[in-house]
DRENVOMI-878975 format. One line per 10 residues: number of its first residue (from 1); their letters; for each residue x, y, z of C-alpha. Coordinates in steps of 0.5 Angstrom, whole numbers, plus 500, padded with zeros to 3 digits. Layout:
N
NUM) a) X Y Z; ...;
! end
This chain:
933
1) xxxxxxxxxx) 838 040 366; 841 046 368; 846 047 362; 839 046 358; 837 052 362; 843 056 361; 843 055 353; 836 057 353; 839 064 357; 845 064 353;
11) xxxxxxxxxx) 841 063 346; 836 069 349; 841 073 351; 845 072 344; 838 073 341; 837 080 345; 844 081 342; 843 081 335; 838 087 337; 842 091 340;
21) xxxxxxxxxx) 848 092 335; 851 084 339; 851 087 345; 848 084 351; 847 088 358; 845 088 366; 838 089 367; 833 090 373; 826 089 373; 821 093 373;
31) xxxxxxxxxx) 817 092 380; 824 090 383; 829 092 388; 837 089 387; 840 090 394; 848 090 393; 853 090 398; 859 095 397; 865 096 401; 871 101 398;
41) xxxxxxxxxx) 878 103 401; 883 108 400; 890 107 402; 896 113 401; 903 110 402; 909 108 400; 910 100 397; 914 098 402; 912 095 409; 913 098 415;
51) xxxxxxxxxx) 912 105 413; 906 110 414; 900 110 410; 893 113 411; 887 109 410; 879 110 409; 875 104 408; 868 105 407; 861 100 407; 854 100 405;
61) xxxxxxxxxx) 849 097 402; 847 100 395; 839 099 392; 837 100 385; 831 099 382; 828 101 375; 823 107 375; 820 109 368; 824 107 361; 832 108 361;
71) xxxxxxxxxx) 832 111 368; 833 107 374; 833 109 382; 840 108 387; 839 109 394; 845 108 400; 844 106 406; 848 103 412; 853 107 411; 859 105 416;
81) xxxxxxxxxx) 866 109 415; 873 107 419; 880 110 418; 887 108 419; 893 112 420; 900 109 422; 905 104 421; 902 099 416; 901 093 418; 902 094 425;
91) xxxxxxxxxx) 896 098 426; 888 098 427; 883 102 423; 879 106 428; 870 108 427; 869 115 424; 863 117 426; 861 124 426; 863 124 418; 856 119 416;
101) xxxxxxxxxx) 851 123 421; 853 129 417; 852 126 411; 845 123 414; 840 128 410; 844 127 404; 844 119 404; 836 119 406; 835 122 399; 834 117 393;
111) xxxxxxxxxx) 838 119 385; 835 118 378; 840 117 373; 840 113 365; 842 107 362; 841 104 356; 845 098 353; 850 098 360; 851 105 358; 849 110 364;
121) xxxxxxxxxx) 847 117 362; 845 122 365; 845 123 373; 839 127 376; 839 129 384; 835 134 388; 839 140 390; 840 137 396; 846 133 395; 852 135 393;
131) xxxxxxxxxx) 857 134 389; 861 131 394; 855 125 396; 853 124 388; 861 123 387; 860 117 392; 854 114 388; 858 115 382; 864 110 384; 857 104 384;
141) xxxxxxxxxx) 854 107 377; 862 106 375; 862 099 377; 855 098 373; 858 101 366; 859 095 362; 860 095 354; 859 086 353; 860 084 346; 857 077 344;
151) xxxxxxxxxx) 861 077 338; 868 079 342; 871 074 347; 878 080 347; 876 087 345; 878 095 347; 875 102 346; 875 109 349; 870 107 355; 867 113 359;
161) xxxxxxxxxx) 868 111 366; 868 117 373; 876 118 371; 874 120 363; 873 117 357; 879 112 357; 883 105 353; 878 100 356; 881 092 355; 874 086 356;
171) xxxxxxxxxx) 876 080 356; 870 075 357; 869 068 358; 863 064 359; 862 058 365; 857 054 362; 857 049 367; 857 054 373; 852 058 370; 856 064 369;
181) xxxxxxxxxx) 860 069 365; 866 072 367; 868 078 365; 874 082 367; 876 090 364; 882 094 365; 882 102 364; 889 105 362; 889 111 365; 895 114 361;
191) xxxxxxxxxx) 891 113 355; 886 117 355; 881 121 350; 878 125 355; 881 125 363; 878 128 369; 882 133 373; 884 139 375; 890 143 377; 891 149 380;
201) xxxxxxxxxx) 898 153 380; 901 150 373; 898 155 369; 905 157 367; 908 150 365; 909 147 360; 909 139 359; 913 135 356; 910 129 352; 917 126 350;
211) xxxxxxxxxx) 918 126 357; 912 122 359; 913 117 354; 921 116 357; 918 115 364; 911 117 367; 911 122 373; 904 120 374; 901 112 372; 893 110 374;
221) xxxxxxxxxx) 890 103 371; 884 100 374; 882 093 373; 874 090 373; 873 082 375; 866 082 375; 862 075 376; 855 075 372; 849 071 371; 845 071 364;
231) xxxxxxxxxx) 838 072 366; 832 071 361; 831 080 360; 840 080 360; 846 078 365; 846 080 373; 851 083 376; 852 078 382; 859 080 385; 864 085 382;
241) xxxxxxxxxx) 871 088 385; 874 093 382; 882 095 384; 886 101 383; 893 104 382; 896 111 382; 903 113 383; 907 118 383; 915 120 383; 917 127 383;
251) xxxxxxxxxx) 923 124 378; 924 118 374; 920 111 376; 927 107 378; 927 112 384; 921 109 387; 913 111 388; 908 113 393; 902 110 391; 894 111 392;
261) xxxxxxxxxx) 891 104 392; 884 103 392; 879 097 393; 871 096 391; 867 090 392; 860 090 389; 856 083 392; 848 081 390; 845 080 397; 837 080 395;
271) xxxxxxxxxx) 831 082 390; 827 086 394; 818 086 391; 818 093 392; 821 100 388; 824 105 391; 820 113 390; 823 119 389; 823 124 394; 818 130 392;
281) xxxxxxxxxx) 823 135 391; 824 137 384; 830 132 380; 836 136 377; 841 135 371; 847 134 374; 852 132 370; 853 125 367; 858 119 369; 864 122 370;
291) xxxxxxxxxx) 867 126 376; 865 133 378; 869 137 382; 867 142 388; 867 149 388; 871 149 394; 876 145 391; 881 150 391; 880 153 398; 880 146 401;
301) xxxxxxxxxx) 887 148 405; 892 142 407; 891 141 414; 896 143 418; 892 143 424; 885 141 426; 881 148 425; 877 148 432; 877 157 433; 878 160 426;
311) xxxxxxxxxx) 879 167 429; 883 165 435; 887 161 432; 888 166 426; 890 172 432; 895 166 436; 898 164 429; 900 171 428; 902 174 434; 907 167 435;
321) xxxxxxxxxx) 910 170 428; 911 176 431; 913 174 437; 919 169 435; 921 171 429; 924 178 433; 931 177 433; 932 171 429; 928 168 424; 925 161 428;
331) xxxxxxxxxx) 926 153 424; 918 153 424; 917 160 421; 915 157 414; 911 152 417; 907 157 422; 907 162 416; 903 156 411; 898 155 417; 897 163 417;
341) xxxxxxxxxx) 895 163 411; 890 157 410; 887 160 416; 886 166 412; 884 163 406; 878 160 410; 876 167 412; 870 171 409; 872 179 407; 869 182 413;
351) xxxxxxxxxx) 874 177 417; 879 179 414; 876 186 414; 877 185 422; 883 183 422; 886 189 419; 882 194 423; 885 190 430; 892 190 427; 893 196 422;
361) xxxxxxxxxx) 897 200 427; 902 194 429; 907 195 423; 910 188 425; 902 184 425; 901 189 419; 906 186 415; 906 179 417; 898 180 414; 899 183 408;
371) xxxxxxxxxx) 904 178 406; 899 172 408; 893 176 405; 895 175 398; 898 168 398; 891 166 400; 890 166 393; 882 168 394; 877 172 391; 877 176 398;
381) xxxxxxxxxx) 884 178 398; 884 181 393; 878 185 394; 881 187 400; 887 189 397; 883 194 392; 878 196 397; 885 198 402; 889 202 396; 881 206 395;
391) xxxxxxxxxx) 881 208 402; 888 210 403; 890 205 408; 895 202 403; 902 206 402; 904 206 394; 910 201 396; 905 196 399; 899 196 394; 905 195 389;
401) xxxxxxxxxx) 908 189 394; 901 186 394; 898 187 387; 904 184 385; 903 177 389; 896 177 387; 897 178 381; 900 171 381; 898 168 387; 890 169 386;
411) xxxxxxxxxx) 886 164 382; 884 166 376; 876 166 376; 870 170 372; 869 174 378; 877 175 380; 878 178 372; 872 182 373; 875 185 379; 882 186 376;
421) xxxxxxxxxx) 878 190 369; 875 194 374; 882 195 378; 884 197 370; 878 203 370; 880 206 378; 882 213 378; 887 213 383; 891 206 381; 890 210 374;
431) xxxxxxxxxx) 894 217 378; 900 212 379; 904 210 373; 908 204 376; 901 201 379; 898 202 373; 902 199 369; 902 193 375; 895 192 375; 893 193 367;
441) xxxxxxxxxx) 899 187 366; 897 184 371; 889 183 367; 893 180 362; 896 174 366; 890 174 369; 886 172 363; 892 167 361; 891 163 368; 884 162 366;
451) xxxxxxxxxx) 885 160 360; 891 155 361; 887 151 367; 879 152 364; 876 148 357; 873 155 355; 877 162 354; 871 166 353; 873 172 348; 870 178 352;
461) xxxxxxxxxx) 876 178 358; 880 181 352; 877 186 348; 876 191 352; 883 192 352; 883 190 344; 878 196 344; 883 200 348; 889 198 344; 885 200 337;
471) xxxxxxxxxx) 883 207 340; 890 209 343; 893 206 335; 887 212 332; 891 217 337; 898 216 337; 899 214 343; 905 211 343; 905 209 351; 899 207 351;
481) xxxxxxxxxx) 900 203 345; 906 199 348; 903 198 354; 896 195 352; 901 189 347; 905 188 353; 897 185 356; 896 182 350; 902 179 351; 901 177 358;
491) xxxxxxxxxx) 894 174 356; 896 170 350; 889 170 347; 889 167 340; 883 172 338; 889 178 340; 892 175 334; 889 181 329; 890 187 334; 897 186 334;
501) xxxxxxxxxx) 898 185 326; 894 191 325; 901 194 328; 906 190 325; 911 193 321; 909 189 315; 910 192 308; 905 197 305; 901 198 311; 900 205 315;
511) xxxxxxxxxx) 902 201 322; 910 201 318; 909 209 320; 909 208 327; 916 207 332; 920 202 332; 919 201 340; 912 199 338; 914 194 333; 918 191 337;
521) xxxxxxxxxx) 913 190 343; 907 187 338; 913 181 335; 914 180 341; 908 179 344; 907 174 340; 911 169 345; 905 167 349; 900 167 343; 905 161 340;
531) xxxxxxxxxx) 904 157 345; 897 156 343; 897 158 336; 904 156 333; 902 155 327; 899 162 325; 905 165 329; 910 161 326; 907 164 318; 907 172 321;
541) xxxxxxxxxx) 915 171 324; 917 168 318; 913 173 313; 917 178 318; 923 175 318; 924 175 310; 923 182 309; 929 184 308; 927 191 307; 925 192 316;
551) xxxxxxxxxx) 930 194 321; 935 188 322; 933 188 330; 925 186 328; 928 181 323; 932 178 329; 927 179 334; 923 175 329; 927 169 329; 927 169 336;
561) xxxxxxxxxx) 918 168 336; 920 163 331; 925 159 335; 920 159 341; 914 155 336; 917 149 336; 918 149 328; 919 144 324; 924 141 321; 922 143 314;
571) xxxxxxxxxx) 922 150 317; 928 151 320; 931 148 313; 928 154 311; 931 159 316; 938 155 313; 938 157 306; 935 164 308; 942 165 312; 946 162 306;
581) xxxxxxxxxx) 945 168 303; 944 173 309; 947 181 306; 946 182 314; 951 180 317; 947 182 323; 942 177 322; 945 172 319; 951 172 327; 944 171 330;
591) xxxxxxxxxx) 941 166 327; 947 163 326; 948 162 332; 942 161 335; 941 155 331; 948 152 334; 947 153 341; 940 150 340; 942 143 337; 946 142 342;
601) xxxxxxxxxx) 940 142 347; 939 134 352; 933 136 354; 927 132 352; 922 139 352; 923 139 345; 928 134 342; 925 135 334; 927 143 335; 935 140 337;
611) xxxxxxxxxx) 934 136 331; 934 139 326; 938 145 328; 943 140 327; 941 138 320; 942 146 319; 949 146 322; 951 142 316; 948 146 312; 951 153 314;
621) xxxxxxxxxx) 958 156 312; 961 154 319; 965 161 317; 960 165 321; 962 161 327; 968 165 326; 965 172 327; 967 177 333; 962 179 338; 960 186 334;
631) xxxxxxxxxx) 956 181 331; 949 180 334; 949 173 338; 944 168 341; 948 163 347; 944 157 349; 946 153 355; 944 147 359; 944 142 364; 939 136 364;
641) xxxxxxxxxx) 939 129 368; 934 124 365; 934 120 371; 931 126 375; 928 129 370; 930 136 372; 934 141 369; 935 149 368; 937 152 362; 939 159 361;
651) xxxxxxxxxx) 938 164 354; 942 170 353; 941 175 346; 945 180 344; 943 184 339; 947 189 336; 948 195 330; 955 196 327; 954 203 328; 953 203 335;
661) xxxxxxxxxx) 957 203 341; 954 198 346; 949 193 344; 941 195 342; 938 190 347; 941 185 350; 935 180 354; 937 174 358; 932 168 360; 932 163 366;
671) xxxxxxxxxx) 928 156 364; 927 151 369; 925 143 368; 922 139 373; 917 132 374; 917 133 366; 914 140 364; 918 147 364; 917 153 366; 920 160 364;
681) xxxxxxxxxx) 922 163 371; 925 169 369; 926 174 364; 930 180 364; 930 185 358; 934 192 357; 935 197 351; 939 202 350; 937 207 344; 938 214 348;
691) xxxxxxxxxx) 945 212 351; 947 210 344; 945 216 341; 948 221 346; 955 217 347; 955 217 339; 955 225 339; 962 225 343; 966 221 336; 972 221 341;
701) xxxxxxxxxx) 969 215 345; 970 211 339; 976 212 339; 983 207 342; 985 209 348; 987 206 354; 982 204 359; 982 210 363; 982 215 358; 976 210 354;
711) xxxxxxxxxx) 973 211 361; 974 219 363; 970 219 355; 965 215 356; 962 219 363; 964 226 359; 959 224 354; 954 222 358; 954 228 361; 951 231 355;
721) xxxxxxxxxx) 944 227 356; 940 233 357; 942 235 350; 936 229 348; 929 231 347; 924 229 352; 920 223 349; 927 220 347; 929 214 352; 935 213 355;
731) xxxxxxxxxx) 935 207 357; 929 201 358; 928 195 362; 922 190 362; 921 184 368; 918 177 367; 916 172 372; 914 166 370; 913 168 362; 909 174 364;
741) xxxxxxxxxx) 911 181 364; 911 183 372; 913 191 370; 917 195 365; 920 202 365; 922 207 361; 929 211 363; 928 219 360; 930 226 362; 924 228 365;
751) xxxxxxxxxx) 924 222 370; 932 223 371; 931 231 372; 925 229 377; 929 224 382; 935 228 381; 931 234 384; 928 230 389; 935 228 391; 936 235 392;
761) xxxxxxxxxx) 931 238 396; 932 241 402; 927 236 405; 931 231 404; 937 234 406; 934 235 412; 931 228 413; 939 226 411; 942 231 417; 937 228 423;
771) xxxxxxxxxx) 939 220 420; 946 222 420; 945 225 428; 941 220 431; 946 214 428; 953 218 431; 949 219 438; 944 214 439; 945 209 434; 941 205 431;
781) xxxxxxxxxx) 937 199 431; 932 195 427; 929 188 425; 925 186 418; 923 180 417; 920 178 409; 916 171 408; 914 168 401; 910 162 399; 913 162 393;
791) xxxxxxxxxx) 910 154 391; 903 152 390; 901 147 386; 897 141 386; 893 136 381; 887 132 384; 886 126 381; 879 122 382; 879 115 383; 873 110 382;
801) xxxxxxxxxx) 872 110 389; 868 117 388; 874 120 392; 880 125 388; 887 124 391; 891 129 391; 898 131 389; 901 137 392; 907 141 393; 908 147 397;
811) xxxxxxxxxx) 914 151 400; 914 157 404; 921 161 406; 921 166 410; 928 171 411; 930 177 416; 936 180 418; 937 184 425; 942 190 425; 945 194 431;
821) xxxxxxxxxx) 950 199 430; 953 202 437; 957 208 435; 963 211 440; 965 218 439; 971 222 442; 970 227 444; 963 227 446; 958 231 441; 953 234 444;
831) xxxxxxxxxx) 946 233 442; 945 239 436; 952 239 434; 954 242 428; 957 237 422; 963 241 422; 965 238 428; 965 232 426; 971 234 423; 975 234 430;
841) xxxxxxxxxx) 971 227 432; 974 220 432; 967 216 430; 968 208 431; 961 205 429; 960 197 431; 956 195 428; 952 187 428; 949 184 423; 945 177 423;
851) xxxxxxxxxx) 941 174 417; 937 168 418; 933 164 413; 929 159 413; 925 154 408; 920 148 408; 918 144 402; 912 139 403; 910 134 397; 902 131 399;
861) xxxxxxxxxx) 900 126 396; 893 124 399; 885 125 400; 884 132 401; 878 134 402; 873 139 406; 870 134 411; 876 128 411; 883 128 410; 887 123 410;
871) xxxxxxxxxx) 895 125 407; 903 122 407; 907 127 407; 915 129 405; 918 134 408; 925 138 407; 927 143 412; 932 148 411; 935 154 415; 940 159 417;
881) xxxxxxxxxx) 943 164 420; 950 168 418; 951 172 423; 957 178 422; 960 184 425; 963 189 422; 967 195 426; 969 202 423; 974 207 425; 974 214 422;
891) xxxxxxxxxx) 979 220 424; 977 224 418; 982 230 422; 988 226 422; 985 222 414; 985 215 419; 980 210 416; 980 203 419; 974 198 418; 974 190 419;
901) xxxxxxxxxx) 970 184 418; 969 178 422; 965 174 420; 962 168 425; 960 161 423; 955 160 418; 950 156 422; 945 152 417; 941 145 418; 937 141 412;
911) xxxxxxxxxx) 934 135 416; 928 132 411; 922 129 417; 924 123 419; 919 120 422; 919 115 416; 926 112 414; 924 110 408; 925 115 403; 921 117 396;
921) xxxxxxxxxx) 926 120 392; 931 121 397; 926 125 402; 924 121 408; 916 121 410; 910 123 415; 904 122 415; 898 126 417; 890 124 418; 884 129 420;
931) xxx) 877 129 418; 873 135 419; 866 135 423;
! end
């Protein structure tokens, strides 16, 4: 009888399926409330037993209940969490529960959400709830998303789930004699169309998918089992557990894993006769199945300590760094700086405005605050640093000094760009050329960050500074020309496109009039916007690149944007032939020997790129191998391990004119590959036009010579660099951190007159006589003492229990050096001594110095949040002083001139935590657990 039953249920559900494209679906009756029990766990650690791990269960009872067509009702209740913290499996988890009674309010409130066919919709709920409560009701409305195919017993498809749009694999088979089907799906989260993430820190990275294929830093797959009975109106879901597993490695898989591993069981309890009513607030749309992250997502600080008295807190940490940071800098001074500025990134402005106004007058507190202000990254910082430098507060080397750490280390968003256009439109910063060239190229990397970590780059950030170029083109304004390409460069927006090949130096157009200087600054700032756009970039380089009618050094710089598109193999084969029949020897040494240091590249960032240039060296004449270094020349070098899957490369080019006497530019790249990216770190680039031109007006430089005449001739001709007119630069310069120009500079007469005038002033004649006095009678003695937090990146994962992981590193650093100098005089010079005495005076001067460094890296890997956190952590601590002291004896009557060096021992320690004595790749581990009232 009861298979007669279940064949009808089948025959029914099949019968449904054929209505619904062979489909079949759970579904709740009208009238009904469908009780289920849910209980989920989270658990951080490294496999292996016996080591710590952080652990968060959770239960509850979940009620559904249909509420009109396509859209149902879930509500929570009973809710019950525990956490574990210590060595699994030895300890016990322990109650949490103020986090439930906080949530209360939130979990009284029932949501609405749509499904159709087993597929969930759109998900609406009262502005009551926020995103963290509705991303708990989302882990359930996972579990209830289900694709059945009747036709299919084995199938897969993109499925959207919490995580994404991901490969789904079903497998379904039917019980008949139980009365069930059973289904099983698992969700590859490596293979996804759309994946739910988000970054923070990584905007200048650039992945490597070759690595990722050869070993995957970063795994996830979650498998379904669910247990479900046909019913007459589709299948019931009576049972479903869910497991997870997501790891991560910092190097290759072979060398271990930490792991986050989650657990879900969904269990029918009962079918109540009764509906659930929404409340009478007002349901909003807020968003679908897939997870949403929390606006305060990049400010949930990792929590070092339990946050109890934020100010008091803040003002004990600062005083703690001043205090015991004096004479030496401490072990735990990286550690007590990373805690200052979480506490600070917690601070609203009118806290950081009470801050200052209590500490400005410390210079030791000032300078501890206005290094950790910047380094909090928040929009706050970065008002308080322009509202400082507008009310005077802030010397032109601290505005430089924290701008610059702004720049990089605030997060880009809509109202930190808004802040930087309004920086870019300030009289005063506009009055000071160095900070306005740090603050308009700083808009540029603002806009690049955004773009990199946001789905959308919204065109209007980047036309006022399109609108400004275009006005400073119509009126000749070679500077501000320069100056706006570089931001355009630095933003990388593929709109900017136009704007720079309107300044191009491409045949038969009015912008092949303007300077060389600016031709060379719009092809180069083409290097960012082929990271987005290469194709394009790549026809615009080789149209440059094959006009044979440009200066070679435009061609060159060409070759070098070509080189950084990625290009084809079709297109390196054309480079190859082009250089076959090179006139330019020039550019056929550069390109020649850019292509042959590249193919011997064993990184995996751009294996295609080395491959053809391999095909190209056979096609090349190896006779150009052969040419001298008054030929221009490009030197690729690298050391890569595929196991660690770290590495540094470094680039030099060199290009030159046979007409000149040193190179014209010379630039030199540092690149860095880590956990399977890349990133440039830094840029160095110098021109020498003005230097050229006044050492080729003295012919005797080029002329043989042995190298103390060549010498005397060379600083004889530079001698005649007054001669130059006044708009023609002696030398230039430019610097890029991370692949984005941070400052730049023009070396000409005028400002060499100016610092030689200032130099020469009876100011600072007198200001050198009085130092000179001070440190012969009554010595000198000082301390400075620099902290950085040169490392912050994270990745937060969503996981299907509706709660992210996250995936962090953090490093702090913090230098400073201690310097006496005790002078002995004899005779004794009185206290207003003229300098002529010093000609009678046998000065000995013991001086001591003692620099000290110290370093913490942290690798998090855990749940962070604003109201619970439950992390593992490993930790590297390195630290060390090199203390020295240097005697000098002077007798300049009797031409006596003594100096000795001894230098002590170098004291220095590198102890990763060892509270764990297991290790993740080498790094043993700690673990920290707190929850937030």
């Amino acid at each position: 009888m009861r298979a007669v039953v279940l064949a009808l249920s089948l025959a029914l559900v099949a019968g449904q399926a054929s209505n619904h494209g062979a489909t079949v679906f759970p579904e709740f009756s009208a009238g009904k409330t469908y009780v289920y029990m849910y209980e989920m766990s989270v658990i951080n650690g490294l496999p292996e037993e016996g080591l710590a791990r952080a652990k968060m269960n959770a239960s509850c009872k979940f009620l559904i209940s249909a509420f009109d067509k396509n859209t149902y009702m879930l509500k929570v209740e009973d809710v019950m969490m525990q956490e574990f913290t210590g060595f699994w499996p030895k300890e016990h988890a322990e109650s949490i529960g103020n986090i439930p009674k906080a949530f209360t309010p939130e979990f009284n409130i029932p949501i609405k959400f749509e499904y159709s066919n087993g597929v969930v919709g759109k998900v609406y709920a009262p502005e009551g709830v926020s995103d963290l409560v509705l991303n708990f009701y989302r882990a359930v409305l996972n579990i209830i998303q289900l694709n059945i195919k009747k036709t299919h017993n084995v199938y897969d498809l993109q499925e959207t789930g919490i995580q994404g749009v991901c490969k789904t694999l079903y497998s379904v088979n039917e019980d008949v004699k139980a009365e069930r089907i059973h289904l099983t799906k698992t969700r590859d989260m490596n293979h996804c169309q759309e994946r739910v993430y988000r970054d923070m820190g990584l905007a200048y990275t650039e992945k490597c998918d070759k690595c990722q294929q050869e070993s995957k830093n970063l795994r996830g797959s979650t498998s379904y089992r669910y247990t479900l009975k046909p019913v007459l109106s589709g299948v019931m879901i009576l049972e479903a557990d869910v497991n997870e597993l997501i790891q991560f490695s910092p190097f290759s898989e072979s060398y271990g894993a930490a792991q986050t591993e989650t657990k879900q069981t969904f269990v029918f309890q009962e079918i109540q006769d009764s509906s659930i009513a929404p409340i009478s607030a007002e349901y909003h749309h807020r968003g679908s199945l897939k997870y949403e992250f929390t606006n305060d997502f990049e400010w949930t600080p990792l929590q070092l300590v339990n946050v109890t008295d934020e100010q008091a807190q803040t003002e004990e940490l600062l005083n703690h760094l001043v205090t015991h940071n004096a004479e030496k800098v401490t072990d735990h001074a990286p550690l007590k700086y990373l805690e200052l500025v979480e506490f600070l990134r917690l601070a609203r402005y009118e806290d950081l405005e009470a801050f200052w106004s209590k500490y400005r007058d410390t210079p030791s507190h000032r300078l501890w605050l206005l290094e950790a202000i910047p380094a909090t990254g928040t929009s706050a910082a970065l008002r308080f640093i322009k509202e400082k430098f507008t009310s005077e507060d802030l010397s032109v080397t601290e505005a430089v000094r924290t701008l610059v750490a702004a720049v990089h280390m605030v997060t880009a968003n809509p109202e930190s760009i808004k802040l930087f256009e309004t920086l870019t439109e300030d009289s005063k910063l506009n009055a000071n050329p160095v900070l306005r060239e740090i603050v308009f190229l700083g808009y540029g990397t603002m806009i690049s960050k955004y773009c990199a970590e946001s789905d959308v780059c919204p065109v209007e950030y980047i036309k006022p500074i399109q609108k400004r170029l275009s006005e400073a083109v119509s009126k000749g304004e070679t500077e501000d020309i320069i100056l706006y390409v570089k931001v355009l460069g630095n933003a990388g927006h593929p709109s900017s496109l136009k704007s720079i090949t309107k300044i191009m130096p491409i045949h038969g157009t009015a912008a092949a009039s303007l300077p060389i200087t600016v031709h060379i600054e719009a092809i180069m700032a083409l290097r960012n916007i082929a990271k987005k756009e290469p194709r394009m970039v790549q026809e615009l380089a080789l149209q440059l690149y094959m006009d044979k009618a440009l200066d070679p050094e435009l061609r060159m710089l060409s070759c070098i944007v070509l080189f950084e598109t990625n290009p084809s193999m079709a297109l390196i084969s054309t480079l190859a032939n082009a250089v076959k029949s090179e006139e330019n020897l020039q550019v056929a040494s550069f390109t020649y020997s850019h292509m042959k240091s590249l193919s011997r590249s064993a990184s995996m960032i751009h294996p295609s790129v080395a491959a053809a240039c391999n095909v190209a060296m056979k096609i090349l004449s190896p006779k150009l191998d052969r040419l001298s270094l008054r030929y221009s020349k490009a030197v690729y070098g690298e050391a890569y391990s595929s196991s660690f899957m770290l590495g540094a490369a470094a680039t030099a080019f060199y290009i030159n004119d046979a007409a000149t006497f040193l190179p014209r530019s010379v630039v030199a790249k540092t690149k860095a590959f880590f956990v399977g990216a890349a990133a440039d770190v830094l840029e160095i680039g110098v021109r020498t036009d003005g230097l050229q031109e006044t050492l080729l007006k003295n012919p005797s430089v080029l002329k043989s010579g042995d190298r103390i005449t060549k010498m005397k001739r060379v600083i004889k001709a530079l001698s005649q660099w007054r001669s130059l007119p006044n708009n023609k630069p002696l030398a230039s310069f430019y610097i890029k951190l991370f692949g984005q120009e941070i400052a730049f500079a023009n070396i000409d007469k005028p400002m060499v007159e100016q610092a030689i005038a200032l130099a020469s002033g009876p100011s600072v004649q007198a200001f050198g006589v009085k130092a000179l006095k001070t440190l012969l009678l009554s010595g000198v003695s000082f301390n400075y003492t620099m902290p950085v937090m040169y490392t912050e990146m994270r990745r937060a994962i969503p996981t299907a229990t509706g709660i992210s992981v996250q995936l962090s590193l953090f490093s702090a650093a913090v230098a400073g050096a201690v310097v006496k100098i005790e002078p002995t005089l004899l005779p004794h010079l009185p206290e207003d001594f003229p300098l002529s005495r010093l000609l009678e005076t046998d000065i000995k001067l013991e001086t001591e110095i003692r620099p000290s460094f110290a370093m913490d890296t942290y690798a998090v890997m855990g749940i962070n949040n604003p109201f619970y956190h439950a992390i593992i952590v490993s930790r590297a601590k390195f630290n060390s002083t090199l203390p020295s002291k240097i005697s000098a004896r002077l007798d300049i009557k009797e031409g006596d001139f003594k100096i000795e060096m001894h230098l002590s021992d170098i004291l220095w320690s590198f102890e990763p935590d060892d509270n764990i004595s297991a290790s993740l790749g080498g790094g043993p581990c700690r673990l920290k657990s707190v929850h937030s009232p």
